[in-house]
N, C-alpha and C positions, 0 to 999 in steps of 0.2 A: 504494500500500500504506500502514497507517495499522496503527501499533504503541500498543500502552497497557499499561499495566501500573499496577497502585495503592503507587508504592513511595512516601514519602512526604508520603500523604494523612493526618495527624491520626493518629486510633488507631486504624484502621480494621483489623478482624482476622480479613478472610474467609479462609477456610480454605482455597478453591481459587486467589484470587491475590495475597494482600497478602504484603511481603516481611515483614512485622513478627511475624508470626503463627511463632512456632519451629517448632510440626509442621505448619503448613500446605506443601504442591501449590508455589506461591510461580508460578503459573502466567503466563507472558505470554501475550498475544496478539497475533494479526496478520489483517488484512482485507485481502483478497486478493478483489479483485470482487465479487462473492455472496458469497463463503465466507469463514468466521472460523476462525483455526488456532491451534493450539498443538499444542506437541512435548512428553513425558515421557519418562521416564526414571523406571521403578519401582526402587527396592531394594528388597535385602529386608525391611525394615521395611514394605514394603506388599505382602507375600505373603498368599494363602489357602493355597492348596494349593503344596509345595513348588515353587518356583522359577516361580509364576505371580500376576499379580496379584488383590488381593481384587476380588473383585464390586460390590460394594460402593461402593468406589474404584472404577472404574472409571465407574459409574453416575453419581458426585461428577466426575469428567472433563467427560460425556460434559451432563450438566446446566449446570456451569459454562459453557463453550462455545457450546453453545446461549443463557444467559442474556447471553452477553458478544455473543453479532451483534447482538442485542439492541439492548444499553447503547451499542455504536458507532453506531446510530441514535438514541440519544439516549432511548431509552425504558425508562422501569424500570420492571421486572417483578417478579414474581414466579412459581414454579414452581406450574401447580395439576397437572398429570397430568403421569406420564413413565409410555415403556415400553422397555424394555431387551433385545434379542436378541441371545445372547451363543453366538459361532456356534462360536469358536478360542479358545483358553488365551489370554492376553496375557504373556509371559514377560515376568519380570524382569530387569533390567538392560538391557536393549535399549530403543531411541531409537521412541515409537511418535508418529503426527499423528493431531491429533484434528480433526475439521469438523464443522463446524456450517453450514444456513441456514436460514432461510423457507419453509415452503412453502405458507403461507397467515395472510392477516390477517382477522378476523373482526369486523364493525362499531367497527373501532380500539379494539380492547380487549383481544380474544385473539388469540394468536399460536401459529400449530401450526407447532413447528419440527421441524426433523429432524436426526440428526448420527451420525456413527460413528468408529469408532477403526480408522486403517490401521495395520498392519504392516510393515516393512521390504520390500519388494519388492513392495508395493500389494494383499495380498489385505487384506480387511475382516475383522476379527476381531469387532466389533460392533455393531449398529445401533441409534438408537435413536429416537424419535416422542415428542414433549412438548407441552402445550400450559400458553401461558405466559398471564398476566393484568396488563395492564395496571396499575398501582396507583402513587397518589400518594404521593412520598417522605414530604410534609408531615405525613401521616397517619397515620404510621406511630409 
């Protein structure tokens, strides 16, 4: 298993893992074989509809995730397509795990991943299908 998290890197202030960021997610991760994880924990500060989380947010999860199995390969991307299937409410204050993998590499450039958000006692609340693009940091 192989942990990361960006606490201490410079000013770096992504939204979904850096500790520095005040209203950012502040999300760890973990590599676990194939699969890349992380756990949340919504409050209410990241509600839509009472006592569930936004959409929205969830979408920023379920992306992150996916771009971090990524980055534990060593490869940085960026997001060009995502698609979201959002099956169950995601209630707030409850502990939910998000996964992510691979499910295809495309002439080492793109990357079609996949990933969804379990629920406490393992149903899937949401699915979702991304495809990522290789892209040089230098460049940017």
């Amino acid at each position: 298993m192989h942990l990361f998290n960006n606490t201490g890197k410079g000013n770096h202030m992504c939204f979904g893992c850096s500790d520095k960021n005040p209203i950012g997610l502040k999300l760890r991760f973990v590599m676990e074989g194939d699969i890349c994880r992380t756990e949340f924990t919504a409050g209410e500060e990241h509600q839509g509809w009472n006592g569930y989380m936004h959409g929205g947010l969830i979408a920023a999860l379920l992306d992150e995730t996916m771009a971090w199995w990524l980055w534990f390969k060593g490869i940085s991307v960026m997001t060009a397509e995502m698609t979201t299937r959002y099956s169950l409410g995601v209630p707030v204050k409850t502990k939910i795990t998000v996964e992510s993998w691979c499910e295809e590499e495309k002439r080492n450039r793109l990357f079609l991943m996949a990933g969804r958000i379990v629920l406490p006692g393992g149903k899937t609340a949401v699915n979702a299908r991304a495809k990522f693009l290789k892209i040089d940091p230098a460049q940017i």
